[in-house]
C-alpha positions in Angstrom: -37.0 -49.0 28.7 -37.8 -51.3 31.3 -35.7 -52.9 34.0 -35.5 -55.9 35.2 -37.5 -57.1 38.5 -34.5 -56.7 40.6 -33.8 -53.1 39.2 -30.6 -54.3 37.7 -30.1 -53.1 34.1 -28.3 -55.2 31.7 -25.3 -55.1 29.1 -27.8 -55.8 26.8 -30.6 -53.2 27.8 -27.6 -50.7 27.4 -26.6 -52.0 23.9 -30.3 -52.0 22.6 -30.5 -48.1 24.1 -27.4 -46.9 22.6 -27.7 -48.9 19.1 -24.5 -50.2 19.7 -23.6 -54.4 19.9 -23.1 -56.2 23.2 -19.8 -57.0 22.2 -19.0 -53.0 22.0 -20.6 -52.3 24.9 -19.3 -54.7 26.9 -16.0 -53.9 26.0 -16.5 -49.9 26.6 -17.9 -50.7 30.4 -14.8 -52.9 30.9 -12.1 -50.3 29.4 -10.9 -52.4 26.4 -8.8 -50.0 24.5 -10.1 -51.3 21.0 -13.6 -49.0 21.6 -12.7 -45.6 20.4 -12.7 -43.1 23.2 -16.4 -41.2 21.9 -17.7 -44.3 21.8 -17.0 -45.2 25.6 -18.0 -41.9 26.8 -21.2 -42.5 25.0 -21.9 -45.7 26.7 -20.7 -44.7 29.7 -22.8 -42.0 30.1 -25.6 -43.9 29.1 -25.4 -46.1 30.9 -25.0 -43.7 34.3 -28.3 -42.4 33.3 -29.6 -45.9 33.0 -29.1 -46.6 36.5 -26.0 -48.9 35.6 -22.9 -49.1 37.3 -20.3 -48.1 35.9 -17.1 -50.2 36.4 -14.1 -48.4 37.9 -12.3 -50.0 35.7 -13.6 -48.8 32.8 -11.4 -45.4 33.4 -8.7 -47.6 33.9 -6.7 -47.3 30.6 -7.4 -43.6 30.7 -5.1 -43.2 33.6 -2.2 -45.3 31.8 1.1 -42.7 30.3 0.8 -43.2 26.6 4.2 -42.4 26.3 5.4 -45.1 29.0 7.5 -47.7 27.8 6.5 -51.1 25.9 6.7 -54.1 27.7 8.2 -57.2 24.8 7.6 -60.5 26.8 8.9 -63.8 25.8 9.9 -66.7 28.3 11.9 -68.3 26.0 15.6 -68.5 24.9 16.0 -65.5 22.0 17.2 -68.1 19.2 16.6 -68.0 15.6 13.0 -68.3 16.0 11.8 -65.7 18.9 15.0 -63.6 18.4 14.1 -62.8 14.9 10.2 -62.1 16.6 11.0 -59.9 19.3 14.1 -57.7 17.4 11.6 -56.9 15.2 9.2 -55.7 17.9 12.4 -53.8 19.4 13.1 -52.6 16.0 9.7 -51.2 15.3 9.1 -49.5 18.8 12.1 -47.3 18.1 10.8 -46.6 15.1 8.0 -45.1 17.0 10.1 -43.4 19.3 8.8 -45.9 22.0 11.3 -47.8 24.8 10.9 -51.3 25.5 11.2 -53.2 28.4 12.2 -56.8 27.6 11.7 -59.9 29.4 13.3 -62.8 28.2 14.6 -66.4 28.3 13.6 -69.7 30.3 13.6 -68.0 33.7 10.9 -65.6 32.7 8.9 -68.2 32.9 9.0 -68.4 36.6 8.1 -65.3 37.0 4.2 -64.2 37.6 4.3 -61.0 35.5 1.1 -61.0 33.0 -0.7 -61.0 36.3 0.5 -58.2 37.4 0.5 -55.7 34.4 -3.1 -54.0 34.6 -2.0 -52.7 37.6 1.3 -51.4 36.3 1.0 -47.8 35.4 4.9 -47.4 34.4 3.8 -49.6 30.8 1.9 -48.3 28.1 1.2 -51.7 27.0 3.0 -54.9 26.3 3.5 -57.5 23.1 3.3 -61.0 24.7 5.5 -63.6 22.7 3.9 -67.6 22.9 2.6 -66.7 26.4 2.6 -69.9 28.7 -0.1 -68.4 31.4 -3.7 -70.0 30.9 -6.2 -68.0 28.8 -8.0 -66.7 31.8 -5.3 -65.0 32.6 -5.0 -63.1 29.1 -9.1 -62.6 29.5 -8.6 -60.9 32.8 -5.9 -58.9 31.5 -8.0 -57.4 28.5 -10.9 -57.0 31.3 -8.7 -54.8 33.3 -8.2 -52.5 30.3 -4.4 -52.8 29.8 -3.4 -52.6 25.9 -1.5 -56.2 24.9 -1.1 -58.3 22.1 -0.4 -61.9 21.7 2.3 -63.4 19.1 1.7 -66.6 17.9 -1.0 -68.1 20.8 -0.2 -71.2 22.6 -4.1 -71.6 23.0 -7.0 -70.6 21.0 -8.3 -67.0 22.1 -11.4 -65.0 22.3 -12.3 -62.8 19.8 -11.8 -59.7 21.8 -8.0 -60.6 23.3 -5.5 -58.9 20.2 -3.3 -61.4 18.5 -0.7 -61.7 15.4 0.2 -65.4 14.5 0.8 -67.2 10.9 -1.9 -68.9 8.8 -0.7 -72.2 10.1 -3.6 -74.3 8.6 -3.2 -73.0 5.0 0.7 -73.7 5.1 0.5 -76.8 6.1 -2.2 -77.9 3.8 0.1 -76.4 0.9 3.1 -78.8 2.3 1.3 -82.0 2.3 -0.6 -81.1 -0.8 3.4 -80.2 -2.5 3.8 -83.7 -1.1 0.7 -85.3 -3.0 1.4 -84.1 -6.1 4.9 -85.6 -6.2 2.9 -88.9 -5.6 3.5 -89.5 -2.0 0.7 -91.7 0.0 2.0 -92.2 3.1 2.9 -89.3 4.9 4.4 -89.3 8.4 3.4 -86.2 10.6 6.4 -85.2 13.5 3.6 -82.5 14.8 4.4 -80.1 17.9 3.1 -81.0 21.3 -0.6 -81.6 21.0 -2.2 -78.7 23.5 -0.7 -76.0 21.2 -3.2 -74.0 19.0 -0.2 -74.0 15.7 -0.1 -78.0 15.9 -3.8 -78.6 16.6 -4.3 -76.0 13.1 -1.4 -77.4 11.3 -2.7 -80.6 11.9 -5.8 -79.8 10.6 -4.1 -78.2 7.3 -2.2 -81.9 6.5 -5.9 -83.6 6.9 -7.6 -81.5 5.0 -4.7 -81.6 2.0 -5.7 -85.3 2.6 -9.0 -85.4 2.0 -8.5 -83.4 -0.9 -6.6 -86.3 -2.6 -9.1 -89.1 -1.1 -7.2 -89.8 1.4 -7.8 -90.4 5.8 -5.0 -89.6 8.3 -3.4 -92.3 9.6 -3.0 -92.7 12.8 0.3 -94.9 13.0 2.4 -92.4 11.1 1.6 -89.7 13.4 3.7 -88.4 16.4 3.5 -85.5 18.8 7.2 -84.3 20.2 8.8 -80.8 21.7 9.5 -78.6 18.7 13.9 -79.9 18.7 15.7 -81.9 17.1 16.6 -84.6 19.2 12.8 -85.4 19.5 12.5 -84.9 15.9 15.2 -87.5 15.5 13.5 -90.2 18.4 10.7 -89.5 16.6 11.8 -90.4 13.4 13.6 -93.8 14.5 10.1 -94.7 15.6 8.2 -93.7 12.5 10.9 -95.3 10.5 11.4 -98.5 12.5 8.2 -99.3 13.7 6.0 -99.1 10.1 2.5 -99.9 10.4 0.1 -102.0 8.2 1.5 -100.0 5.0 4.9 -100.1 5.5 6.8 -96.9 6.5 6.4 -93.3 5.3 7.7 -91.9 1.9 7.7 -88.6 3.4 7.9 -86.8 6.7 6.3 -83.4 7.4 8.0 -82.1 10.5 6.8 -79.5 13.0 9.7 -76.6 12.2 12.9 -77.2 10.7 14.6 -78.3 14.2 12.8 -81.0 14.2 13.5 -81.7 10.7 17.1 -81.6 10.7 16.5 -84.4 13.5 14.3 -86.3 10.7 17.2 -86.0 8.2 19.9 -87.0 11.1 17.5 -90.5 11.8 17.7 -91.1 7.5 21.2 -90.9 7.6 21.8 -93.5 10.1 19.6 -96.1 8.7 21.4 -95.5 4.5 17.7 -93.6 3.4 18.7 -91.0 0.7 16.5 -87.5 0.8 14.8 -87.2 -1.2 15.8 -90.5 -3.3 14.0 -92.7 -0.4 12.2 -90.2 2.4 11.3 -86.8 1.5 11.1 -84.5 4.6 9.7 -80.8 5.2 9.9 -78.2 7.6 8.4 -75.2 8.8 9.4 -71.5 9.7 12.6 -71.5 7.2 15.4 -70.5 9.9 18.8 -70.5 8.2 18.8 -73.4 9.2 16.2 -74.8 6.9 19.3 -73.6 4.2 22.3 -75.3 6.1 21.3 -78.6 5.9 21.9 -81.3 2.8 20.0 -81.3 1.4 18.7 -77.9 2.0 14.9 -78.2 3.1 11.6 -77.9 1.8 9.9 -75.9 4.3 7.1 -73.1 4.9 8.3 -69.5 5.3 6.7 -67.7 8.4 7.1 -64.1 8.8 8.3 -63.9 11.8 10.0 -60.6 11.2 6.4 -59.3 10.2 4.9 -60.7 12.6 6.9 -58.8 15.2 6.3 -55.3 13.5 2.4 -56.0 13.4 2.2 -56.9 17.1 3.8 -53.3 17.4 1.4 -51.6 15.1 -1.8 -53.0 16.4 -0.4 -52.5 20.0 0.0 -48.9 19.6 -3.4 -48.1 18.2 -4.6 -50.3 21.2 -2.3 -47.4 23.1 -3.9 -44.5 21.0 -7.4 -45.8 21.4 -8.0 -46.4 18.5 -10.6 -48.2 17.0 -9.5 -51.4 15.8 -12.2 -53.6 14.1 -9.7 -56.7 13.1 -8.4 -57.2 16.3 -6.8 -61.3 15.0 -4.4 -61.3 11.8 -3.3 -63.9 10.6 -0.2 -63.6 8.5 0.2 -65.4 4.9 3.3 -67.5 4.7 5.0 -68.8 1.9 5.8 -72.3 0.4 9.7 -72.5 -0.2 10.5 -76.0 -2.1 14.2 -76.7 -2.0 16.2 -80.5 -2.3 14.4 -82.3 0.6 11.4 -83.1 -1.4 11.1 -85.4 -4.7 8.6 -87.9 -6.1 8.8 -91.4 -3.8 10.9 -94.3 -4.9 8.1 -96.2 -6.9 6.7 -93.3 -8.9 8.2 -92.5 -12.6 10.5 -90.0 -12.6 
């Protein structure tokens, strides 16, 4: 095989050599623990005899106690939402017979810790909940060999860096599609906060449903708040107040169902009926979603599965095992309770 000028031999020399992928081999030199362990060695030593160098790194997760604990990671306050996410990853690790280590709540947010973890040899791994840190930081962390995956991304990953989240495009589609066969036209949109992957896709989801019925977005019935329900509610004294050229929206799809119960707070204040006058939707179906009055129309995540998978995928990440489907995406389920009804001017 030849080399180049310089002497240097490539990733991709190696991969053509061994009849593996780039991808694979480049991910055996750097230590990722989704290449089985035969497969490494064989690309290792290949690539020794090759000339190559062989990262010191790569040996890195080798080195790691398998039995260590399990870092569960999520700067956030353990409400409804993350606490029903990262009991389940609790739950699931003692199933395994495996300890966790938890970091929780706001103040975790503060503190540099994904940095630090490929260098930490007292954790077998970690499950990272909505991690704030950039993606480079996640890359560097998978190029250092240490075994993680990510719940529900903030930001869109590479193919290689693990992750569980819920088929947010597909949910969302089927909640303003529910909403366009019960004859609604204008649809306001209370999304999440724009730089986040779930409202970018769930965005996505309510155009598509859109287009599907021969319809564009429009612009003027669209707002872009913190997932609570005080901005759910400002947010819906705007939509509701300020109409555009069409007049105001027949129905609302909000973010989750926080924001939602803000939605329903801003219809009771101005005499709208739901769903008589404004239908309204959620998303996640907390118990909250069944508390309200009327109770809402939401999408179901499974955030209880979701916590279970990151634990499963995680520990054959541990094992070394191979993993070839290294993003799931998790169906959720369409839940249609009082909130929703056919607009004011359609037959009943």
């Amino acid at each position: 095989m030849g080399r180049r000028p310089s002497g240097r031999v490539t990733v991709r020399q190696v991969a053509a050599a061994s009849g593996y992928s780039v991808g694979t081999v480049s991910r055996a030199l750097s230590g990722h623990p989704a290449v089985a362990p035969a497969t490494r060695d064989e690309v290792l030593a290949l690539a020794a005899r090759l000339g190559a160098p062989v990262p010191a790194r790569a040996s890195a997760a080798s080195g790691r106690d398998p039995g260590a604990p399990v870092l569960v990671r999520c700067p956030y306050v353990l409400d409804d939402y993350f606490g029903r996410v990262v009991t389940a990853a609790v739950e699931s690790l003692a199933v395994h017979g495996r300890r966790a280590v938890l970091d929780t709540g706001e103040a975790a947010r503060e503190r540099p810790v994904v940095a630090g973890l490929a260098g930490d040899r007292g954790l077998a791994g970690a499950v990272l909940v909505l991690p704030p840190e950039p993606v480079r930081q996640l890359e560097a962390l998978r190029a250092g060999g240490f075994p993680f995956v990510v719940v529900d991304p903030m930001a869109a990953l590479p193919a290689d860096v693990p992750s569980v989240s819920s088929a947010h495009l597909t949910s969302a589609r089927a909640l303003t599609a529910h909403l366009l066969e019960l004859g609604h036209r204008r649809i306001g949109v209370v999304g999440g906060p724009t730089e986040w992957l779930a409202s970018r896709s769930r965005l996505a989801g309510h155009a598509s449903a859109l287009a599907d019925a021969g319809l564009l977005p429009d612009p003027s019935l669209r707002r872009s708040v913190r997932p609570t329900a005080d901005d759910g509610y400002a947010a819906a004294c705007d939509l509701l107040d300020a109409p555009g050229p069409g007049g105001p929206p027949t129905a609302i799809v909000a973010f989750n169902d926080k924001v939602a119960s803000g939605v329903l707070r801003a219809a009771a204040e101005r005499g709208l009926a739901v769903p008589g006058d404004l239908a309204v939707t959620g998303f996640d179906d907390l118990d909250l979603a069944r508390s309200t009055v009327p109770a809402l129309t939401t999408a179901r995540q499974p955030l209880e599965e979701m916590g279970r998978m990151a634990v499963s995928l995680l520990l054959r990440l541990v094992a070394r095992q191979a993993v070839d489907a290294l993003h799931v995406s998790l169906a959720t389920e369409l839940v249609v309770r009082g909130s929703t009804a056919p607009p004011p001017s359609s037959p009943k």
